[in-house]
C-alpha positions, 0 to 999 in steps of 0.5 A: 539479520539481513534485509534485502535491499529489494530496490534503491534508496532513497526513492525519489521526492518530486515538486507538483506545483500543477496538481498543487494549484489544482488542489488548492495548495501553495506547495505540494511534493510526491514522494514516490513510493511507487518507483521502489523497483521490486515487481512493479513497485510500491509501498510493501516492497519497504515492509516485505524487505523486513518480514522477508529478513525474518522469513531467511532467518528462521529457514523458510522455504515459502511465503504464505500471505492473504489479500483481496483479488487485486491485492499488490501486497500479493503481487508484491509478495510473489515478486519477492519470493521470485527474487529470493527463491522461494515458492509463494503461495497467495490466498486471495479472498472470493473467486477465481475469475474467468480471466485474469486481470491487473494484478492477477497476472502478474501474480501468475508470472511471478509463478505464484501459487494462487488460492481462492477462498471463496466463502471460507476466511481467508486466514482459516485458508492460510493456516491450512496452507501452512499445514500443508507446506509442512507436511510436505516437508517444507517450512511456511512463513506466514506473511500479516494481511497488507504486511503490516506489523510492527516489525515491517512498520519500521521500514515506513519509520524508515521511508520518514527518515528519508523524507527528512533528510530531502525536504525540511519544514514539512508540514503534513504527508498524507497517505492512503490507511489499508492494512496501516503499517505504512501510517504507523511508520510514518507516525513514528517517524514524523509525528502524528500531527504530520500525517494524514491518513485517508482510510481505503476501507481495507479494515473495519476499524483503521485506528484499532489498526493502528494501536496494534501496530504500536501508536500508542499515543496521539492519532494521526488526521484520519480522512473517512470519507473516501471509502464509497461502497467499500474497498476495491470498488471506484469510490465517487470523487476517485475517478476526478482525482486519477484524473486530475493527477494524470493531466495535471502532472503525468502522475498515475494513481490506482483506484484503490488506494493512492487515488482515494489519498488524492481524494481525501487530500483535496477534501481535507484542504476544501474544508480547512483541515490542511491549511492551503500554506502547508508544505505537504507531501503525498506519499504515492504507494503505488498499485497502478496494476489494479487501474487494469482490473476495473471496467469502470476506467473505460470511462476516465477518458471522459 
């Protein structure tokens, strides 16, 4: 089966010895995942390299997948399509806005197909979605909610190999927890003593997450306390961490996810769970389209 190399390898691990002061840390690195070079970049371009190899390999003519409004699994997944030449069609929880925003243009220009589900589940829509490709004679391939299953998994065990092969004697590497499939790679990959965690608040539940995903074992640190009002909102202590990664390094972080990683990242060393002389690394996965969709970073300036 061929993968789709999607971006260049391996991406680049980048010292913050500012940010690292600031946060308390004697060393902290970045691995920047969200320079993976398909559609603006991120971490799903790993998973959507190997779900994507499936999807040539059993003949598909289009991508169906789910995600929230702001979803960069979504925006990724049009990219993807884009670059292999299939129609894809999203099914994006809630309502259609009156203007697009963040993600949902480029959505758009990629030439997605967007459906809103509005109160019906996002997955009834999707089956209905598949239906209807085939009946027109098409041949759907129905992308997991976050592309994340075991087999994409294996690109994170992949991204940990990486890390491997440019740092030695790394401590911890903290990464924002949605649809799980990049922790549990990690996890297989590096241990789960090693990774942390920090929950977005995607899914109700992240450790069942990840026992579905294959970690049948020990748990990674999980950091809960980063969700706020729920996924997709500016969680408090989130807006100080875009912040402080801008003007401590130049580094620009979305609210959703890898801003609530930052947040988690510094609660974790506040309260001794990651110990200040750790080699640590955070995993930057991208998302910085979302930034554009929420009116609450007109006050970031601040």
């Amino acid at each position: 089966m061929s993968i789709p190399r999607f971006g260049t390898w391996p991406t680049p691990l980048e010292p913050a010895p500012r940010l690292a002061a600031a946060v308390g840390l004697a060393e902290l690195w970045v691995k920047r995942d969200d320079l993976t070079g398909l559609g603006g970049g991120g971490n799903k371009v790993r998973k959507l390299r190997h779900l994507c190899a499936q999807a040539l390999a059993a003949g598909a003519t289009h991508l169906v997948t789910t995600g929230a409004a702001q979803s960069n699994h979504a925006r990724l997944t049009a990219a993807a399509g884009a670059r292999l030449g299939l129609a894809v069609t999203l099914v994006l929880k809630g309502e259609e806005p009156g203007e697009p925003r963040g993600n949902l243009v480029l959505d758009l220009l990629a030439g997605a197909r967007i459906v809103w589900a509005g109160d019906r589940a996002a997955d009834d829509v999707a089956a209905g979605e598949e239906r209807r490709i085939r009946d027109s004679g098409g041949v759907p391939f129905l992308i997991p909610f976050g592309g994340s299953s075991r087999h994409s998994a294996r690109g994170y065990l992949e991204c940990a190999q990486e890390l491997e092969a440019q740092l030695t004697g790394v401590d911890r590497v903290v990464v924002a927890l949605g649809s799980g499939g990049t922790a549990a790679g990690l996890v297989a990959g590096l241990g789960a003593a090693r990774v942390v965690g920090v929950d977005v608040g995607a899914v109700p539940d992240p450790v069942a997450t990840l026992r579905a995903l294959g970690v049948d074992g020990e748990l990674p640190l999980i950091e809960r306390g980063q969700v706020g009002a729920g996924y997709g909102t500016l969680a408090p202590g989130v807006a100080d961490a875009l912040r402080l990664a801008a003007r401590t390094e130049g580094l620009f972080l979305d609210p959703t996810y890898t801003g609530r990683a930052l947040a988690g990242l510094r609660a974790c060393v506040a309260d001794g769970r990651i110990g200040a002389g750790e080699r640590t690394v955070f995993v930057h996965t991208g998302g910085l389209p979302g930034l554009f969709a929420h009116p609450e970073v007109s006050g970031l300036r601040e």
